[in-house]
C-alpha positions as CSV (number, residue, x, y, z in Angstrom):
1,X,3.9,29.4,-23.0
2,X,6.0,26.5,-21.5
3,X,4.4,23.5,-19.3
4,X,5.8,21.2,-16.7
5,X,4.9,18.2,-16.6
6,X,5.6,15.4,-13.7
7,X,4.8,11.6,-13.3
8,X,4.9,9.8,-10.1
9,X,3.9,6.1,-9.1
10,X,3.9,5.2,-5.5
11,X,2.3,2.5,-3.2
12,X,-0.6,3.7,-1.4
13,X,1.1,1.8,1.7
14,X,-2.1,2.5,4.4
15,X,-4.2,0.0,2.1
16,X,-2.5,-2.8,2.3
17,X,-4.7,-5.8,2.1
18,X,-5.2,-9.4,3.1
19,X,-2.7,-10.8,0.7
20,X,-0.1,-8.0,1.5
21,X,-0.5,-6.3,-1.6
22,X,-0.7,-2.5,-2.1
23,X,-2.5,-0.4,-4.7
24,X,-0.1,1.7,-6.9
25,X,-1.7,5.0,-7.5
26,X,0.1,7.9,-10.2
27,X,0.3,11.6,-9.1
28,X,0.1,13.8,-12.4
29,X,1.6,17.5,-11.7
30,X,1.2,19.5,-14.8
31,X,1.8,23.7,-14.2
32,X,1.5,22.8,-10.8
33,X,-2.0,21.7,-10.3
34,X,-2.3,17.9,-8.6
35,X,-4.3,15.0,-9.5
36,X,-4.0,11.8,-8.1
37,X,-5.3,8.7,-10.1
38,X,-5.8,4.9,-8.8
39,X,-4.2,2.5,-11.3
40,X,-6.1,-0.4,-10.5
41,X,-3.1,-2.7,-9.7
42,X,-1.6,-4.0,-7.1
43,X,2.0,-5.3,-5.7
44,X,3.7,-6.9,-2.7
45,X,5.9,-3.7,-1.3
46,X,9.0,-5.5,-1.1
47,X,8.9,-6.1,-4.9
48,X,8.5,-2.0,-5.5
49,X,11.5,-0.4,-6.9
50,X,11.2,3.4,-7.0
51,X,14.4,3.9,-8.3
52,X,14.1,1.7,-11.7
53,X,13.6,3.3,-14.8
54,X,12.3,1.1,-17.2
């Protein structure tokens, strides 16, 4: 039996915070059941790049 697998980091953009920092949460998609995950850290939204691959 084959699995998918998919990885996604996004800003959670409606928390933004005093300092202007968002939390960066990771969506985890594996045979198409969802789960969301906070990662603890936080970044300035105009530093985000969604297109880098690192």
């Amino acid at each position: 039996m084959k699995s998918t697998i998919a990885i996604l980091f996004y800003l959670n953009k409606p928390k933004i915070n005093s300092k202007r920092k968002v939390p960066i949460n990771v969506r985890i998609n594996v045979n198409g059941r969802r789960s969301e995950i906070a990662t603890g850290e936080q970044i300035k939204p105009e530093k985000w790049n969604s297109k880098q691959i690192v």
